[in-house]
DOROPA-252451 format. One record per residue (C-alpha): residue number from 1; residue in three letters; y, z, x. Coordinates in Angstrom, 1 decimal, always signed. Each point is the difference from the previous one (the first is absolute). Example, Ala and Ser with C-alpha at 12.3 -4.5 7.8 and 13.67 -1.06 7.14 Angstrom:
2
REC | 1 | ALA | -4.5 | +7.8 | +12.3
REC | 2 | SER | +3.4 | -0.7 | +1.4
% end
This chain:
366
REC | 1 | UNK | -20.4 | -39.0 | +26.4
REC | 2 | UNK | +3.0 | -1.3 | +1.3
REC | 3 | UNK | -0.1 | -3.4 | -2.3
REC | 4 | UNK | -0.6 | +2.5 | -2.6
REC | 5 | UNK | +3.1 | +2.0 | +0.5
REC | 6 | UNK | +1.8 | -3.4 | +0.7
REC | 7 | UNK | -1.3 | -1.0 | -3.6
REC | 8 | UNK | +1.5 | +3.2 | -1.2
REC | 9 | UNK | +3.0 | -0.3 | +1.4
REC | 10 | UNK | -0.3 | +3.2 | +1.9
REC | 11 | UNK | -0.2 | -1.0 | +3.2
REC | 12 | UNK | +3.4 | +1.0 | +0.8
REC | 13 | UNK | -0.9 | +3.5 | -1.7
REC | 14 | UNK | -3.0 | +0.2 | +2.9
REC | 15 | UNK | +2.5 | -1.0 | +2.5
REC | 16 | UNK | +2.6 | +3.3 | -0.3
REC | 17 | UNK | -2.9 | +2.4 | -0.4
REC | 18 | UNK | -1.6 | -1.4 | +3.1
REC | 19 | UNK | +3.5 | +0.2 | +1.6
REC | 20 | UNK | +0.5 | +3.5 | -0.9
REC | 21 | UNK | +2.5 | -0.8 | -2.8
REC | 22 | UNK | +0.5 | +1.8 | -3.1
REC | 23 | UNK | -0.8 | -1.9 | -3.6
REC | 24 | UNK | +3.2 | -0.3 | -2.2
REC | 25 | UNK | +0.1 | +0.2 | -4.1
REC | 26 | UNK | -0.3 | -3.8 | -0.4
REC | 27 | UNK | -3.0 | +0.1 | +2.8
REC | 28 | UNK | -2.0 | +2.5 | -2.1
REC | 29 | UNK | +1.0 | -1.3 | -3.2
REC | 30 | UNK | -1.7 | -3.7 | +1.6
REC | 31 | UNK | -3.3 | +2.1 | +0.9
REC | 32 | UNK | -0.4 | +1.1 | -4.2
REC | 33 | UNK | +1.0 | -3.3 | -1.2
REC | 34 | UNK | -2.7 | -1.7 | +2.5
REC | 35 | UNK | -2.6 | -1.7 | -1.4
REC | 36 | UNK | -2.4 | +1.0 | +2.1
REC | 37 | UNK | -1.6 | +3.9 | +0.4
REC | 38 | UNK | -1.5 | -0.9 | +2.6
REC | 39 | UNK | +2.3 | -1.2 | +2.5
REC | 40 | UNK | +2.2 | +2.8 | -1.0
REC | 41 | UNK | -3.1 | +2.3 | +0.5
REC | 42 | UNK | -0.7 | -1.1 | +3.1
REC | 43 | UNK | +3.4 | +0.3 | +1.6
REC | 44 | UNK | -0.2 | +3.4 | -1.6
REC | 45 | UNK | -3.4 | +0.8 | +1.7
REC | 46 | UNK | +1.5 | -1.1 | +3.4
REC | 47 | UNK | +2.7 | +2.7 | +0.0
REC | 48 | UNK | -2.6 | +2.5 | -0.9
REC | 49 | UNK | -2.2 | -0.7 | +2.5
REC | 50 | UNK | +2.8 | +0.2 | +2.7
REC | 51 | UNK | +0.9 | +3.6 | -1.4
REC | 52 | UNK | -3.8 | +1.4 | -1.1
REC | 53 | UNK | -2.8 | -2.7 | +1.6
REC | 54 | UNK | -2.4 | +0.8 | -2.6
REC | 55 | UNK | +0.4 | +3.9 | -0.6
REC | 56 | UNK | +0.2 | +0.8 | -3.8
REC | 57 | UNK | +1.2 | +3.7 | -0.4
REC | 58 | UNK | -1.1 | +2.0 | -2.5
REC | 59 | UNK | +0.5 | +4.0 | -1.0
REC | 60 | UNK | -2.1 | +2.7 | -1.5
REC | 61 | UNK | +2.4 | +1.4 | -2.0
REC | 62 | UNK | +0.3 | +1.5 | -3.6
REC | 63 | UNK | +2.6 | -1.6 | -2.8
REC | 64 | UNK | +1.6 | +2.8 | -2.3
REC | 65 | UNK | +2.3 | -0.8 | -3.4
REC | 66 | UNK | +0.8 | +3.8 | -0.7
REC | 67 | UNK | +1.7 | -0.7 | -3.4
REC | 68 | UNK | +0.6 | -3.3 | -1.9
REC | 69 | UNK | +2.9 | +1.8 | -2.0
REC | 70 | UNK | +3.0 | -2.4 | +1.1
REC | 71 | UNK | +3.8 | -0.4 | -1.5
REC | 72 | UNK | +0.0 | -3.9 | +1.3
REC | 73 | UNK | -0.7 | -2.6 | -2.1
REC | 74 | UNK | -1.3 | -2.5 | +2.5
REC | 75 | UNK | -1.6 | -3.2 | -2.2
REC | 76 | UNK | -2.4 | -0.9 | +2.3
REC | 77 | UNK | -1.5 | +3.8 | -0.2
REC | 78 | UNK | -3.6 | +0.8 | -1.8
REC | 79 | UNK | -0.2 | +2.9 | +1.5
REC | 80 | UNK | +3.5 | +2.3 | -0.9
REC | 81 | UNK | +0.1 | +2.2 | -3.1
REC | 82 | UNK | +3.7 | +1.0 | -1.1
REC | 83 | UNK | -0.5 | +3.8 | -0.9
REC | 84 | UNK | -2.7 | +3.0 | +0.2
REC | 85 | UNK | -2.4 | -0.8 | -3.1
REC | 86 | UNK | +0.4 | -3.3 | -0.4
REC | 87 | UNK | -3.2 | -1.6 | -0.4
REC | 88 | UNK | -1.8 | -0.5 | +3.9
REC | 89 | UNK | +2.5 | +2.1 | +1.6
REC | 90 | UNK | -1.3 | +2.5 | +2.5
REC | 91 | UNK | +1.2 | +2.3 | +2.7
REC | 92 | UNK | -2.2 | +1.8 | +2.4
REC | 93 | UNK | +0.7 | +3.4 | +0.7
REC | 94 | UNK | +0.0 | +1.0 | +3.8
REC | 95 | UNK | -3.0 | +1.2 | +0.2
REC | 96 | UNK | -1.8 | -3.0 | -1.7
REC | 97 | UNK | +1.7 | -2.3 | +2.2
REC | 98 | UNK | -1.1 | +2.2 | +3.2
REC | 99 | UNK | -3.1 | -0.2 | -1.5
REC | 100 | UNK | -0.3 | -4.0 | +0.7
REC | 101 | UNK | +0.4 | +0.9 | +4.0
REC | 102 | UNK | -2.2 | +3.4 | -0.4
REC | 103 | UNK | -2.8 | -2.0 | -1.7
REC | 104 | UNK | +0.2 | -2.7 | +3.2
REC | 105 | UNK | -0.2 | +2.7 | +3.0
REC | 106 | UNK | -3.6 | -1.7 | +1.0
REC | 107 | UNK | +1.9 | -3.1 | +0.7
REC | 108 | UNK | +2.2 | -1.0 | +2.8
REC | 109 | UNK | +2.7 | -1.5 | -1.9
REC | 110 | UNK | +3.5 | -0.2 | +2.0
REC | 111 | UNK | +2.6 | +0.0 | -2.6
REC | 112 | UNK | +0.8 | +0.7 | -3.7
REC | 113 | UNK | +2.4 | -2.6 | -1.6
REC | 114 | UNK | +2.2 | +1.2 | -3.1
REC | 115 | UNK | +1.9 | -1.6 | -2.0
REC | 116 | UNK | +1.0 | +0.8 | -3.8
REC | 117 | UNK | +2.0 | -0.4 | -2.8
REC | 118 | UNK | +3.3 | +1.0 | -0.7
REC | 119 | UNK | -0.3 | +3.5 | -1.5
REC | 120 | UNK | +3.0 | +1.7 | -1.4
REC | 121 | UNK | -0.9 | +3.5 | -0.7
REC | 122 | UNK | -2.1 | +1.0 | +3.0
REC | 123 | UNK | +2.0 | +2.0 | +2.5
REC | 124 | UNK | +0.7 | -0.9 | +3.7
REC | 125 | UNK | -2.6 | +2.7 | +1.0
REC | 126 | UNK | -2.7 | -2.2 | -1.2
REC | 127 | UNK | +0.0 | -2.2 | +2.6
REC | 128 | UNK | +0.5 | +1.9 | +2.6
REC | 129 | UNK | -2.5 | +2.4 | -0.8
REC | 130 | UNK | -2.2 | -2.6 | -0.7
REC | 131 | UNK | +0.3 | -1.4 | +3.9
REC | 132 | UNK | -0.2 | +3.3 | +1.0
REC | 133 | UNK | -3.4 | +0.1 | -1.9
REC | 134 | UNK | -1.6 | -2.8 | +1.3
REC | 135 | UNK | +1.1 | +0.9 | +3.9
REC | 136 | UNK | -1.8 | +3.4 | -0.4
REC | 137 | UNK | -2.8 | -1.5 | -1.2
REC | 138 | UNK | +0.0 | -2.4 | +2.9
REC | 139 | UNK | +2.7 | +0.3 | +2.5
REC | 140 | UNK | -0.7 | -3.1 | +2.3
REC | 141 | UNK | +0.0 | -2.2 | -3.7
REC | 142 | UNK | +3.0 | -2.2 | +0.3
REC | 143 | UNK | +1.9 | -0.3 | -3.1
REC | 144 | UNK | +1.5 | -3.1 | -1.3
REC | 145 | UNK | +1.6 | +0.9 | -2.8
REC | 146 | UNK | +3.1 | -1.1 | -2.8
REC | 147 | UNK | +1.8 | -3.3 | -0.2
REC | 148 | UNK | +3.5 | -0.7 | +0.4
REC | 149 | UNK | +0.3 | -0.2 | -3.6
REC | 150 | UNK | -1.6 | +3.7 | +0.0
REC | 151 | UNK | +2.2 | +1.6 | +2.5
REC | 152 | UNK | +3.3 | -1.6 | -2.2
REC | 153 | UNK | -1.5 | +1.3 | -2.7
REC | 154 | UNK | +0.2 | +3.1 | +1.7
REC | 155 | UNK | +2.8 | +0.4 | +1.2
REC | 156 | UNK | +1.6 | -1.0 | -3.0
REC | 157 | UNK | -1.8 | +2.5 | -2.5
REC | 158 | UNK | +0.2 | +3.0 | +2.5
REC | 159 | UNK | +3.7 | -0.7 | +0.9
REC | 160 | UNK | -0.9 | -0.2 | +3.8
REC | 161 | UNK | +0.6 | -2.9 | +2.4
REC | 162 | UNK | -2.5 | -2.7 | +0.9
REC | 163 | UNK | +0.5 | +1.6 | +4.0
REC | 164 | UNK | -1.0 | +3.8 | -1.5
REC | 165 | UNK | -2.7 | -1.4 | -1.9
REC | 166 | UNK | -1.3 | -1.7 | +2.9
REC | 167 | UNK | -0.2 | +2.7 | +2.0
REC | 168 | UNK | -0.8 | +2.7 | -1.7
REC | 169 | UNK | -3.3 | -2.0 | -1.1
REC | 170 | UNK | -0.3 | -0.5 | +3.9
REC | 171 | UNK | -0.2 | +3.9 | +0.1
REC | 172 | UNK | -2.6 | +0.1 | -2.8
REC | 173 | UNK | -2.1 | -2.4 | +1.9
REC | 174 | UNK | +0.9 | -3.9 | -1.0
REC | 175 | UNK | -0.7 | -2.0 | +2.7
REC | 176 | UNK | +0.9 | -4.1 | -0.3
REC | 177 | UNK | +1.2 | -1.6 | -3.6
REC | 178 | UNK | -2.3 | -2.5 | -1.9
REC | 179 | UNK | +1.8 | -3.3 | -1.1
REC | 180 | UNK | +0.0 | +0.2 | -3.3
REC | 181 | UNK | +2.9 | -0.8 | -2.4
REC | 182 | UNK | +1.4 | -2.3 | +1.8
REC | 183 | UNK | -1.3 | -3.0 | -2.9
REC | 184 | UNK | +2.7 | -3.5 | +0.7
REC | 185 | UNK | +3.1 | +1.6 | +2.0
REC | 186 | UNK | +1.8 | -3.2 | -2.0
REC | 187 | UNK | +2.4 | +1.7 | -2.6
REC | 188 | UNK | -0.8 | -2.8 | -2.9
REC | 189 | UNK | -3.6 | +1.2 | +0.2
REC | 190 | UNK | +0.4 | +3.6 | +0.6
REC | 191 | UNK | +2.2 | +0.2 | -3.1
REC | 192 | UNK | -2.0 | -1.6 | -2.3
REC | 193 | UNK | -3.6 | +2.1 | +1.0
REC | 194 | UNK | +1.3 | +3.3 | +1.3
REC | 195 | UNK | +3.7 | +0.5 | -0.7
REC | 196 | UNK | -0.2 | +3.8 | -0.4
REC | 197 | UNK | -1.4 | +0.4 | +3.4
REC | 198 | UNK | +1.3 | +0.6 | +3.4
REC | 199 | UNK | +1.7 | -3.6 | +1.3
REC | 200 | UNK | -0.5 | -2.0 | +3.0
REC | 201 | UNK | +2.6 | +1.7 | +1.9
REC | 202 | UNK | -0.8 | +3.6 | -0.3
REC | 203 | UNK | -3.8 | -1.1 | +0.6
REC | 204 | UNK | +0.8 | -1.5 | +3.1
REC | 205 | UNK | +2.5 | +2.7 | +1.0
REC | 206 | UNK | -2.4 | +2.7 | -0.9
REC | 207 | UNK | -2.6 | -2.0 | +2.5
REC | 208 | UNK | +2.7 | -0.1 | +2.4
REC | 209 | UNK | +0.6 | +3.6 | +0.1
REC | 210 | UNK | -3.8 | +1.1 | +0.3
REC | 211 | UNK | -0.4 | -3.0 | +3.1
REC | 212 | UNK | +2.8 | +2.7 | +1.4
REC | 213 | UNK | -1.7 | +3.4 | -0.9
REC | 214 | UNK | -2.8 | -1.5 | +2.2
REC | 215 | UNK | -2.4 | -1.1 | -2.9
REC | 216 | UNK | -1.7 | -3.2 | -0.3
REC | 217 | UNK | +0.2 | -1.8 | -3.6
REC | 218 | UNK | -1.7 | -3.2 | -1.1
REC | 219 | UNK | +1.3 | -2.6 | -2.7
REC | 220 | UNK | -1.0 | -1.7 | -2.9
REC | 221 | UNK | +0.6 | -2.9 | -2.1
REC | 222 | UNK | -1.1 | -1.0 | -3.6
REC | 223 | UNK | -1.1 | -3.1 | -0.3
REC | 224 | UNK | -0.9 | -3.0 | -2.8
REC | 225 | UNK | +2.5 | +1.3 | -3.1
REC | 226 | UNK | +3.6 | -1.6 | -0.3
REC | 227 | UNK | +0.7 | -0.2 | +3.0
REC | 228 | UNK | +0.9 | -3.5 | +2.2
REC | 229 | UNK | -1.4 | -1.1 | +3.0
REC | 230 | UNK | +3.4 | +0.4 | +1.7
REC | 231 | UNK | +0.1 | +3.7 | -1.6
REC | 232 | UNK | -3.0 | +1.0 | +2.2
REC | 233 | UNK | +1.3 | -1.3 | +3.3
REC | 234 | UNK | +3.1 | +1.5 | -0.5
REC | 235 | UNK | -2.1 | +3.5 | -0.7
REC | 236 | UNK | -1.5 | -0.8 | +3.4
REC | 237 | UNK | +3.4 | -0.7 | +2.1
REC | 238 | UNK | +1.2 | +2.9 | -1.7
REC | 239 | UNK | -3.1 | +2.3 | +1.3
REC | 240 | UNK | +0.8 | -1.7 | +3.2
REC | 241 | UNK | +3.1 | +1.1 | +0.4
REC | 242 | UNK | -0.4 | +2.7 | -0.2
REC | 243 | UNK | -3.2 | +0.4 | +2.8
REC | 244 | UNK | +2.5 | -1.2 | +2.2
REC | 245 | UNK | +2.2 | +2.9 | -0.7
REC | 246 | UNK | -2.6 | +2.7 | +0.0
REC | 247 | UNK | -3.4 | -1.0 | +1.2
REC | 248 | UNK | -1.4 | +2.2 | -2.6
REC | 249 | UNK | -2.0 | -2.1 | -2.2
REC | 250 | UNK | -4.1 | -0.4 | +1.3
REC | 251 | UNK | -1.1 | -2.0 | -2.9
REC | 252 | UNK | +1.3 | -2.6 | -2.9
REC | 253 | UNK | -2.3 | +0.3 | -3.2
REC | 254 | UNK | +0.4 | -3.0 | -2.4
REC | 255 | UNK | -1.6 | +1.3 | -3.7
REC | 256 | UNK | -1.0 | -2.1 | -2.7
REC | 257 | UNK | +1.6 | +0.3 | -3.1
REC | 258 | UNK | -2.6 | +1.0 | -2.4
REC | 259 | UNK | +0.9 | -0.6 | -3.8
REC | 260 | UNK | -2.5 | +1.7 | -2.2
REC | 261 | UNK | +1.3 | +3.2 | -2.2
REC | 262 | UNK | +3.7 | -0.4 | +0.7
REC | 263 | UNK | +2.9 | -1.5 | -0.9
REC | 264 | UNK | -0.3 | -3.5 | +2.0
REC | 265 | UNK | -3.8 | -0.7 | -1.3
REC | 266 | UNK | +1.2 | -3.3 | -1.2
REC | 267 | UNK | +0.1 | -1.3 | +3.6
REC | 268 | UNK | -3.3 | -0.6 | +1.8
REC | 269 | UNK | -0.4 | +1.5 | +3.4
REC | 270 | UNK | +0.2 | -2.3 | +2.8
REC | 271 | UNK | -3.0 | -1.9 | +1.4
REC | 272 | UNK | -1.7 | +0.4 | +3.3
REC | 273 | UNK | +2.0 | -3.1 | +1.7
REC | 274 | UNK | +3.1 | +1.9 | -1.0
REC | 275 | UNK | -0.9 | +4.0 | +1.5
REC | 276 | UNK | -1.7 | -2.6 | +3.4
REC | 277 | UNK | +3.6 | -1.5 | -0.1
REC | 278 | UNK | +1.8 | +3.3 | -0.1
REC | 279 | UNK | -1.9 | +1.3 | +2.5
REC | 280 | UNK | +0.1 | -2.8 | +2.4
REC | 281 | UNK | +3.7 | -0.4 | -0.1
REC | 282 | UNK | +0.8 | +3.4 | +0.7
REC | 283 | UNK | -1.6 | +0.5 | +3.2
REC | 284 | UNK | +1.9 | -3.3 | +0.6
REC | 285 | UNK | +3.4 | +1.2 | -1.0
REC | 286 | UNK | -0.2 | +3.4 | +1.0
REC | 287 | UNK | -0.5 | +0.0 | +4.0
REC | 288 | UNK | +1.1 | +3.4 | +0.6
REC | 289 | UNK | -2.1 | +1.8 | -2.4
REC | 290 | UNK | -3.3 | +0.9 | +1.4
REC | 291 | UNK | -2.8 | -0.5 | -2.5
REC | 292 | UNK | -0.4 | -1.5 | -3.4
REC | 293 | UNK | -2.2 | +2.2 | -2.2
REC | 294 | UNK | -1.9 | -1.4 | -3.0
REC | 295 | UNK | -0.5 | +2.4 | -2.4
REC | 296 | UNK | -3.7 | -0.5 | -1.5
REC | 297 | UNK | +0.6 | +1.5 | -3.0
REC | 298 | UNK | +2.6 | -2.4 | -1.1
REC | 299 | UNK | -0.9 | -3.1 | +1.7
REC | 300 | UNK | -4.0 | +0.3 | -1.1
REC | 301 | UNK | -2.3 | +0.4 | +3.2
REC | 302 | UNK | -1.2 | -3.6 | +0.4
REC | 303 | UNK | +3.9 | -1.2 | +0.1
REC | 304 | UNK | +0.7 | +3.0 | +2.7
REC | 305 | UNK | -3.0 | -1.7 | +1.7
REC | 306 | UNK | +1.4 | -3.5 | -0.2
REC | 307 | UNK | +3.4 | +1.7 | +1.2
REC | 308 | UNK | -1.1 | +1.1 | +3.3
REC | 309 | UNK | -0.2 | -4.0 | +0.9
REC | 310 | UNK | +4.0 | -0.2 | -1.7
REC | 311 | UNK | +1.5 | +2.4 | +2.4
REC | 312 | UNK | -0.7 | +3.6 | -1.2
REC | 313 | UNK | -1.8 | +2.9 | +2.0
REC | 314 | UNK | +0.1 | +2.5 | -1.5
REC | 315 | UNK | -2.1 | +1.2 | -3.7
REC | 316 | UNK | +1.4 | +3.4 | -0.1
REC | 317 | UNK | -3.2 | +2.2 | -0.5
REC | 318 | UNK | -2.4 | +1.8 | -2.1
REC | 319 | UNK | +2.5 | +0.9 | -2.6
REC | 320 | UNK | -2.7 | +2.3 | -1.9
REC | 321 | UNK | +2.1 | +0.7 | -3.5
REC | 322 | UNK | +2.6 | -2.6 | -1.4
REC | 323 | UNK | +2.2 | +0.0 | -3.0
REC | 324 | UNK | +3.1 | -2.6 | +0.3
REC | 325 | UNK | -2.6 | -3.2 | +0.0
REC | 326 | UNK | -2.6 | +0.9 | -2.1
REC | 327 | UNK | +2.1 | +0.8 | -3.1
REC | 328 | UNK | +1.2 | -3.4 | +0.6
REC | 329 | UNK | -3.1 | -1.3 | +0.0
REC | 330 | UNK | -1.3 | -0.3 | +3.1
REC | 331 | UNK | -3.6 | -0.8 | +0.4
REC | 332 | UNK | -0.6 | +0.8 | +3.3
REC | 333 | UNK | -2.0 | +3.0 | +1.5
REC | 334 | UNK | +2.1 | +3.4 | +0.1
REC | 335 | UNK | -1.1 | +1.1 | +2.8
REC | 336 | UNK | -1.9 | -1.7 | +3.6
REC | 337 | UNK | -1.9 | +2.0 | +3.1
REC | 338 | UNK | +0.8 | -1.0 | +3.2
REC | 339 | UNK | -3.7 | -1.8 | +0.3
REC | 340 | UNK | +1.2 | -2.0 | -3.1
REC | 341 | UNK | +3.4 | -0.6 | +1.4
REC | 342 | UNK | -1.4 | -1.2 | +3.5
REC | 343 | UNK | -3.0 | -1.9 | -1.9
REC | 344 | UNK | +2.7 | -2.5 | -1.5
REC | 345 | UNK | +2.2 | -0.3 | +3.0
REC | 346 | UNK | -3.2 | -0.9 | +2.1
REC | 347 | UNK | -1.2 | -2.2 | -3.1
REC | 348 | UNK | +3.4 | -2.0 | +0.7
REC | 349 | UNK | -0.3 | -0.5 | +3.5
REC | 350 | UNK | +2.7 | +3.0 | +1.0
REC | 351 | UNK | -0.6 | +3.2 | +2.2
REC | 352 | UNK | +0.4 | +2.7 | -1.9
REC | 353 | UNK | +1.8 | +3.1 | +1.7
REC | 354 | UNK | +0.6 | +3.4 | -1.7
REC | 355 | UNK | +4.1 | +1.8 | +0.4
REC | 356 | UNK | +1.5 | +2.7 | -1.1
REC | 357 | UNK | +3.7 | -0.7 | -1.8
REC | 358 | UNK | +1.6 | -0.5 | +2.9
REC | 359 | UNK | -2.3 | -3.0 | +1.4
REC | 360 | UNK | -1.8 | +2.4 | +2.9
REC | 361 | UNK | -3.2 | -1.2 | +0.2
REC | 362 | UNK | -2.8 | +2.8 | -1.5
REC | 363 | UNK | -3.0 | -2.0 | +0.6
REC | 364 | UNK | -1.4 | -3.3 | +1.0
REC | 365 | UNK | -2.5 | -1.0 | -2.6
REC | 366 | UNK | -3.0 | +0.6 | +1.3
% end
């Protein structure tokens, strides 16, 4: 391998990350512009295996869009409808979204993940009741719940603070942030595909601020639209930055941009080389996040498979219900059970290991 890296002119790359040293803009812009995956991959792979060995987490938990309805006018989104009665929109009432968790009780899921569109009639109450709901039903479920983008939203439509929002879903029952929203921190890119939507710097402040409250976030980045290579390594540092600030992040997500039934259907989504690529050079550029998650759904399982030899080790779970991808045309399964889950990390050669949210180990796969 080492004539191979010599060849790819990385050799100097494996150097600092075998002396501890932190990979620069220009470094990670090298590792995309590399001609070969597999070098990349397998510098990639080593960092993972000094963080994970072979464990590949996984979670049985339950994905909930509550409504589509959604002010934001986000190209890249299949799934958003602008107002009540538009054609496809929905909104679950409480009880139908309770329903989702009531109908599960047999299972021994660990955590319900929310996130919706941006709704701007529904009052405050709704989502705090609608926490509140889902803890009676089950009070040990942990709830991972509203973007950064949401709790903006919030705070913006209910003239309260990002802080009292924050909290005041903490005393509902929220428990960590997912990482959505976040799309390509660059500002060229955000304005073009999602310029009436919270910006880099309130997402990262609003991140920030919930690291402090004591909850644990993830992050995310949309991948293989029009954005550079350089764009996406910036996204990282910026990430990074930030971990070194807080600590708060557990897990960086890349998502494939997926073009069917939007506005950006003219570009094609980007190939498996590219989501192995993204995947690989994040666990190499961010050192102080702890996992790298690929999310099955958007990746397509036998990519996610591939992945877990490209850095990542994490899949995120069983899902079970799932709106955002497969309005964009997603082909993949909605939902997986945990033998299915541990089937495929087995079939690529991983250990499978079942957590709740916050990475605790629930069970050793049997």
């Amino acid at each position: 391998m080492h004539r191979r890296l010599q060849a790819s002119n990385l050799t100097d790359i494996a150097d600092k990350l075998d002396a501890g040293e932190r990979l620069t803009l220009d470094d990670g812009r090298r590792l995309f512009d590399c001609a070969d995956l597999l070098a990349v991959g397998w510098l990639a792979n080593r960092e993972r295996q000094k963080r994970h060995a072979g464990r590949t987490f996984y979670n049985h938990n339950i994905r909930l869009e509550a409504t589509n309805v959604c002010v934001a006018s986000c190209l890249f989104c299949s799934f958003a409808r602008l107002k009540p009665g538009d054609p496809g929109a929905y909104t679950m009432s409480l009880d139908d979204a309770w329903n989702k968790l009531r109908q599960r009780m047999d299972q021994p899921l660990t955590e319900v993940h929310v996130v919706n569109g941006l709704h701007p009639d529904l009052p405050f109450s709704y989502y705090t009741e609608l926490l509140q709901g889902f803890k009676r039903i089950r009070p040990d479920i942990h709830l991972k719940c509203f973007t950064a983008v949401e709790i903006a939203f919030f705070a913006d439509l209910y003239d309260m603070t990002d802080e009292r929002v924050l909290r005041e879903l903490m005393a509902a029952g929220l428990d960590s942030l997912p990482g959505g929203g976040a799309e390509i921190f660059a500002e060229r890119v955000r304005r073009k595909i999602a310029h009436d939507k919270c910006g880099t710097k309130r997402f990262l402040d609003i991140h920030r601020l919930a690291h402090r409250l004591g909850l644990r976030s993830n992050v995310t980045m949309l991948y293989g639209h029009i954005e550079t290579a350089e764009e996406r390594v910036d996204h990282m540092l910026r990430a990074r930055a930030l971990q070194d600030e807080t600590g708060g992040f557990q897990a960086f997500i890349p998502l494939a941009f997926h073009p069917d039934n939007n506005q950006m259907r003219k570009l094609p989504a980007p190939s498996a080389t590219d989501t192995l690529r993204v995947h690989a050079v994040a666990r190499l550029v961010l050192d102080n996040i702890p996992h790298v998650k690929a999310f099955w759904i958007a990746t397509g399982v036998e990519v996610a498979q591939t992945a877990l030899w490209f850095g990542v080790d994490d899949l995120d779970g069983t899902v079970q219900e799932e709106k955002i991808y497969h309005m964009a045309g997603a082909r993949t399964p909605e939902a997986m059970t945990p033998r299915e889950i541990e089937r495929l990390i087995r079939a690529a050669g991983r250990e499978p290991i079942q957590r709740d949210t916050l990475y605790n180990v629930v069970a050793h796969a049997s």
